[in-house]
N, C-alpha and C positions, 0 to 999 in steps of 0.2 A: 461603540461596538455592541454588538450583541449578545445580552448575557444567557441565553438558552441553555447555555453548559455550564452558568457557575456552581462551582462547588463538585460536579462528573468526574469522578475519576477517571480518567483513560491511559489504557497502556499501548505504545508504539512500538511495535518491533521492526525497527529498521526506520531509525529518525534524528541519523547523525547530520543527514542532507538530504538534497532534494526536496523530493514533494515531500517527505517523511518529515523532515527537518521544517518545514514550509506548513506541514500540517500543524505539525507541535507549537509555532509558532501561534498560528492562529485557533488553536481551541485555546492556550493559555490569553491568549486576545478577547475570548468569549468567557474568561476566566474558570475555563478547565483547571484541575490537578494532571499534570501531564508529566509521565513516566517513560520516559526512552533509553531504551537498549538496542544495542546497536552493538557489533563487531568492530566497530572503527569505535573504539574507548575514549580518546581524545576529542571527535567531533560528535559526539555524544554528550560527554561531558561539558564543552563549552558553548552545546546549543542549549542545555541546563541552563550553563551560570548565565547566559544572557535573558531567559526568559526570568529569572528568577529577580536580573537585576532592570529590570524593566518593571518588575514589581508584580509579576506570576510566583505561580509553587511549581518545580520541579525539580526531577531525579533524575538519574540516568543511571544504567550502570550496563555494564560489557553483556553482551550477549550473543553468543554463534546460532545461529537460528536453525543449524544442520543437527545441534546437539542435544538430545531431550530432557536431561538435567539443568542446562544453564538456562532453556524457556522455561521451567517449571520455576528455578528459584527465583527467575526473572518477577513472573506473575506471582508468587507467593509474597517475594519481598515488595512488590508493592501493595498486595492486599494487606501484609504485616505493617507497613508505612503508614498507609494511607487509610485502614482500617476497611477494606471493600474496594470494588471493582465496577467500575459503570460500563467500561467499553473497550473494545480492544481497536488497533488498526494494524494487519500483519501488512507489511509494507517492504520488506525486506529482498534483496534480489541481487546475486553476482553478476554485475554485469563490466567484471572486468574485461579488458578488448581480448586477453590471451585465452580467454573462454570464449566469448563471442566470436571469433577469428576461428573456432575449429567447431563450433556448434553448425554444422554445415546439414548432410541430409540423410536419410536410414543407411543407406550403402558408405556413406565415408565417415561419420561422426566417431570420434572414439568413445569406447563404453565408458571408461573414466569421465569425458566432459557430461554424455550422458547423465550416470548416475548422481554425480555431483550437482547438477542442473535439478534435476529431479529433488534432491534430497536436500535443497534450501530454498528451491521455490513452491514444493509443493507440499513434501514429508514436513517442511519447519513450517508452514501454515498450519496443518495438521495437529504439530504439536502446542502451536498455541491456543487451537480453540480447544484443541484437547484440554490444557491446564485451563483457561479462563474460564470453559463453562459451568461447572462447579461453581465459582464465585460470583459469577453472573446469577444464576438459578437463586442465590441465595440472597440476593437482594432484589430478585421478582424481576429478576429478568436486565435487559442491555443489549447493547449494540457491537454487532462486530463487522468491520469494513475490511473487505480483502483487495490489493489491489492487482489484475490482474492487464491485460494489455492490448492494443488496438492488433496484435500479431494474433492473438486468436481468430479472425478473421479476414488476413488476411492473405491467408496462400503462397507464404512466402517461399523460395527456394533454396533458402538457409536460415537459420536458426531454429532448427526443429526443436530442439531440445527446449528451448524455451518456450514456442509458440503450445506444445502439450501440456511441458508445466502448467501452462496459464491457463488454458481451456480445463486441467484437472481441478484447479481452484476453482471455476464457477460450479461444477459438479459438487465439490468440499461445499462450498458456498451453501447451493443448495440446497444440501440433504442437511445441513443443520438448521437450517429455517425453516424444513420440516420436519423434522424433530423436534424442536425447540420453540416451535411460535407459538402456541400454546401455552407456555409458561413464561413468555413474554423476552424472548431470547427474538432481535432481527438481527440477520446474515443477508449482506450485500457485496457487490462487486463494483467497486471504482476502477475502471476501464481507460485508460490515456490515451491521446494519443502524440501527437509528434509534442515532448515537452522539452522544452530548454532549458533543462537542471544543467547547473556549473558544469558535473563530468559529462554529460551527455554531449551539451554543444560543441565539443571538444571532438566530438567523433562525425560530427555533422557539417561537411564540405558547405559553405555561402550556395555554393552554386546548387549543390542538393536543397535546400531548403528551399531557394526561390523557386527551383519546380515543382517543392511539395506546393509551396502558397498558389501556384498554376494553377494547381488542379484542386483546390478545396476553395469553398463557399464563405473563406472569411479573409479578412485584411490581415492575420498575423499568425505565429504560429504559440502553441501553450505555453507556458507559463508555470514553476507550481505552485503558485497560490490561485490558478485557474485550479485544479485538482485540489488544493486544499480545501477552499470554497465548499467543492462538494463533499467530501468525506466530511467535513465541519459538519454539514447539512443533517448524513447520513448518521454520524454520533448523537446526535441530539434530539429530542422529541418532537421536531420539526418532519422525521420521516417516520412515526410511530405507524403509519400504513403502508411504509415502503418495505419488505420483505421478500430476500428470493431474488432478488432484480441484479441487473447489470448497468449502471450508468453511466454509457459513453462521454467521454469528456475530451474531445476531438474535432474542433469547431467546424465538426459536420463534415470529416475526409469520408469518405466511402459515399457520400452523395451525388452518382451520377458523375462520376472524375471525367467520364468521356467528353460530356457538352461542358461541364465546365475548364478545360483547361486550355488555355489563351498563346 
């Protein structure tokens, strides 16, 4: 496997599962130091001990990604650990069904799912690069991958609340890669799209899927180790000219769905 990362520190917020959990796996693969925090304490914790006991270095420890305390001691206590900071991946996202079931459209949404929606997808990004980039700057710079989602463009008629969080991280995304790239700070957007993490496929009807594979350009649907792949890529000095961007990882949905679907 590929050592591009040995020795990078990086921190995960939001890598108890999924592509998060998927990611962690595979920087410690590249022999990353990988640091996960996560709201879910137990699947955080033993996606640690597995990495750890496959013969990686990692932590984990509890983190609400809503709260700007538990992100700062998050990143602190791994700069304290680890002694520095190479890279962050804010990954983190409520996408329990009793949120998504009432993130519906501006006239019916309640403010509550709203602000909530708002203030762990978009305010807890914020506050992670908020605390990481200080410790980035001070070892001349690193990488920060945000992940963000194919719902940004796609015009949906429900889930507003989420589809702006998402579009306000490439904005977040942005202005710190113009800030920042100068002193050797890149800021990116890892974009998904249809992925079949554990809880995800769970809300994904057989018969839904086979009409998304209808109408896209490929023979299956993602993966997150498709998605890990490339945040792997984007952590590493592999994309030292990637800066500012959005990297759809979507085996090409939005491509002309009309002629292609059977």
């Amino acid at each position: 496997m590929n050592q591009r990362l040995r020795d990078k520190v990086i921190a995960i917020v939001g890598g108890a599962s999924g592509i998060g959990r998927a990611t962690a796996e595979r920087l410690a693969s590249e022999h990353a130091v990988v640091a996960i925090g996560d709201l879910n304490e137990q699947g955080a914790s033993e996606a640690a001990e597995e990495i750890v006991a496959a013969g990686g270095t990692a932590w984990s420890c509890p983190v609400d990604i809503s709260v700007e305390s538990q992100v700062a001691e998050f990143i602190d206590g791994v700069v304290e650990r680890f002694s520095g900071l190479d890279g962050l991946f804010n990954n983190a996202a409520d996408l329990r069904p009793s949120m998504q079931t009432q993130d519906t459209d501006a006239v019916d949404i309640p403010l509550d799912i709203w602000n909530h929606t708002l203030n762990v997808n978009l305010t807890g990004y914020l506050y992670g690069i908020r605390h990481a980039v200080p410790h980035l700057l001070s070892r001349g710079g690193g990488s920060i991958v945000n992940t963000v989602s194919d719902s940004v463009y796609l015009g949906e008629t429900v889930r507003l609340a989420y589809a702006v969080s998402k579009a306000g991280i490439v904005a977040l995304s942005n202005n710190t890669a113009a800030r920042w790239g100068q002193e050797g700070i890149r800021s990116n957007c890892l974009s998904p799209g249809v992925t079949l993490t554990a809880g995800g496929e769970k809300l994904m009807p057989r018969e839904w899927q086979e009409s998304m594979l209808r109408a896209m350009p490929t023979r299956r649907l993602g993966r997150p180790a498709d998605q890990a792949a490339v945040a792997a890529m984007l952590l590493s000095s592999d994309s030292e000219y990637v800066n500012g961007q959005t990297i759809r990882v979507n085996g090409g949905n939005l491509l002309g769905t009309t002629t292609l679907g059977k």
